[in-house]
C-alpha positions as a Markdown table, in Angstrom:
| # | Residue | x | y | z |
|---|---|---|---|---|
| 1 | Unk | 45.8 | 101.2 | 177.3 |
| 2 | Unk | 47.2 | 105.1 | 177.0 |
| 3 | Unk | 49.5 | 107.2 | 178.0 |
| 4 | Unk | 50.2 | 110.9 | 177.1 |
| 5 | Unk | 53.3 | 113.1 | 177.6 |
| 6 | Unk | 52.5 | 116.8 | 177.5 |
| 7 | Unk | 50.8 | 119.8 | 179.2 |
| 8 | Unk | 48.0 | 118.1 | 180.8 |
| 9 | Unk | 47.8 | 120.0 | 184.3 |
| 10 | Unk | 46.2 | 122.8 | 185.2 |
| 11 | Unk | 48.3 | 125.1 | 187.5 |
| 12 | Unk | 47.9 | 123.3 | 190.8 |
| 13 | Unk | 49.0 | 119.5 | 189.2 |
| 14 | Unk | 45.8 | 118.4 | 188.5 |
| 15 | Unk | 44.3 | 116.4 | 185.4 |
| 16 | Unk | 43.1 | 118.8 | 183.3 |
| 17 | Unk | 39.1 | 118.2 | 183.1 |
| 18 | Unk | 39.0 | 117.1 | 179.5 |
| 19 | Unk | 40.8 | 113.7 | 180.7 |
| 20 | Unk | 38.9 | 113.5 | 183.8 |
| 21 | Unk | 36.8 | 110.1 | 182.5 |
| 22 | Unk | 38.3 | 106.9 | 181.7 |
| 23 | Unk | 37.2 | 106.7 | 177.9 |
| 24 | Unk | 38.3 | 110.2 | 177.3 |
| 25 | Unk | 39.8 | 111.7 | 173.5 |
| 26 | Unk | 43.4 | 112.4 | 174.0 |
| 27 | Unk | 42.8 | 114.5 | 170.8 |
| 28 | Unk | 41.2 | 116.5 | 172.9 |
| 29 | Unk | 44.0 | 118.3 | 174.4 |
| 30 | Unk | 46.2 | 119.7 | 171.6 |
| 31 | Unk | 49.5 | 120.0 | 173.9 |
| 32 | Unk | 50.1 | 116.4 | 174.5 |
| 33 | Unk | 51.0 | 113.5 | 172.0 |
| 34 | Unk | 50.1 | 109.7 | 172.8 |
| 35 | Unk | 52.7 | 107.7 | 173.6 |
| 36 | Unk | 51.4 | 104.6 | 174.3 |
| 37 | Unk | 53.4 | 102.3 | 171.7 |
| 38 | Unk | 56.8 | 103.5 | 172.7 |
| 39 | Unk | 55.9 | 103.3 | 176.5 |
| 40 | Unk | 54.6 | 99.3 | 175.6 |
| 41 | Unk | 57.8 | 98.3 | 174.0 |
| 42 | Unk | 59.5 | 99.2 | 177.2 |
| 43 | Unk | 57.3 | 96.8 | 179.2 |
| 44 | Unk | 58.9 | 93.4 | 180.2 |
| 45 | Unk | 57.3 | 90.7 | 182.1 |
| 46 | Unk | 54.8 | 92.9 | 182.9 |
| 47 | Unk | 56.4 | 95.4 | 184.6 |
| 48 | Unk | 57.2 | 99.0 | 183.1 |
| 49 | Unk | 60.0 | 100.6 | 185.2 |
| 50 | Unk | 60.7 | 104.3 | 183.4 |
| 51 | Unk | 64.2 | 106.0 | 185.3 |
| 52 | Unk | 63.4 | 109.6 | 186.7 |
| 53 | Unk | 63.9 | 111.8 | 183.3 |
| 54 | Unk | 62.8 | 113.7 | 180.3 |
| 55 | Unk | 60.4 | 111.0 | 178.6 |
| 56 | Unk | 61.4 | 112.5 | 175.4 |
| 57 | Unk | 64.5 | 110.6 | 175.6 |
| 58 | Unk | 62.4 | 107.4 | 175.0 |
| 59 | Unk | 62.6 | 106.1 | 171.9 |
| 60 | Unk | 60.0 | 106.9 | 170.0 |
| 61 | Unk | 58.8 | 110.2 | 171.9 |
| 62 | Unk | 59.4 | 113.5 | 171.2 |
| 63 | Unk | 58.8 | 116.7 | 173.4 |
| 64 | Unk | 55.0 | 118.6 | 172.6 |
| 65 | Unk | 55.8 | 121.3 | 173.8 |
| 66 | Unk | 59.9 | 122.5 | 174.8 |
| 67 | Unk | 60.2 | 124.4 | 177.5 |
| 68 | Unk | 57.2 | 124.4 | 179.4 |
| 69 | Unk | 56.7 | 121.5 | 182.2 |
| 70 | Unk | 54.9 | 118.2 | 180.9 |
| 71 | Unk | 53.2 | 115.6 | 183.1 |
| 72 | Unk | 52.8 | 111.7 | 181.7 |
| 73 | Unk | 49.4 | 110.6 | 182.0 |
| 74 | Unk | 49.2 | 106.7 | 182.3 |
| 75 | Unk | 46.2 | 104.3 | 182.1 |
| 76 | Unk | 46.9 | 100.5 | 181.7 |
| 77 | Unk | 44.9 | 97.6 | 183.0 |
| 78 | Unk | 46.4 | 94.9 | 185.4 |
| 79 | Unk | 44.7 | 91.5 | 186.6 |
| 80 | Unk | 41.5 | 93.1 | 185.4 |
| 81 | Unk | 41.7 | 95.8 | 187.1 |
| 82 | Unk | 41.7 | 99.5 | 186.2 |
| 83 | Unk | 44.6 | 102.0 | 187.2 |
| 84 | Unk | 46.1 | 104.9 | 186.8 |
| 85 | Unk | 49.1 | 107.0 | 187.4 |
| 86 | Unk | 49.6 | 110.4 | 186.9 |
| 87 | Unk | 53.1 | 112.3 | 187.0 |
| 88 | Unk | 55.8 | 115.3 | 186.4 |
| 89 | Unk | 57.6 | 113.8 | 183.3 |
| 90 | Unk | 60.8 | 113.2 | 185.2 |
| 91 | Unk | 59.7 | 111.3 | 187.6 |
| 92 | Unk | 60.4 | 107.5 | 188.2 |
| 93 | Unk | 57.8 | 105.3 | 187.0 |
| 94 | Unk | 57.2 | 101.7 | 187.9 |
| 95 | Unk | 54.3 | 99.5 | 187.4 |
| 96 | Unk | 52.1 | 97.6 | 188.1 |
| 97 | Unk | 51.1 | 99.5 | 192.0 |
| 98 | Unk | 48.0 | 98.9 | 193.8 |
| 99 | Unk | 48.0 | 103.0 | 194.8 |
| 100 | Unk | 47.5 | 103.5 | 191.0 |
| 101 | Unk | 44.1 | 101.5 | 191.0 |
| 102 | Unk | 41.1 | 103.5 | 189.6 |
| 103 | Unk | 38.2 | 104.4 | 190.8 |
| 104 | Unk | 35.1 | 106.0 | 189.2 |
């Protein structure tokens, strides 16, 4: 459903608190870009697996913001279910998890 690549943590690693909700803007946070169609074409038998990384080697994807440290911000639904995962950009990434699940 979305996922962002930028400078969305504050300085311990947490979600910044403009993407605390589920519905949020991602045009609220002017240091990230929304990669959500390159990230989908990477999906296969619903699965994603992304290798640990710089996720502006995707296709599709460029960097926001060079230099600084970027976190990937992903929400996707599976089996009705809402998750989430949230990340340092180069780190492995597989989906679907039940630890990713979401909860209001």
């Amino acid at each position: 459903e979305l996922c962002l690549y930028g400078l969305l943590a504050t300085e311990k690693g947490d979600l910044i608190a403009e993407l605390a909700g589920w519905g949020e803007d991602a045009g609220n946070v002017p240091e990230a870009v929304d990669i959500t169609k390159p990230v989908q074409c990477s999906v296969e038998h619903s699965r994603l697996v992304l290798w640990e990384g710089s996720k502006s080697s995707l296709p599709g994807v460029w960097d926001p913001c060079p230099g600084e440290d970027k976190w990937l911000l992903i929400r996707y639904t599976y089996q009705g279910t809402r998750h989430q995962l949230f990340c340092q950009e180069n780190d492995a990434v597989k989906l679907p998890k039940t630890a990713h699940r979401f909860i209001d």
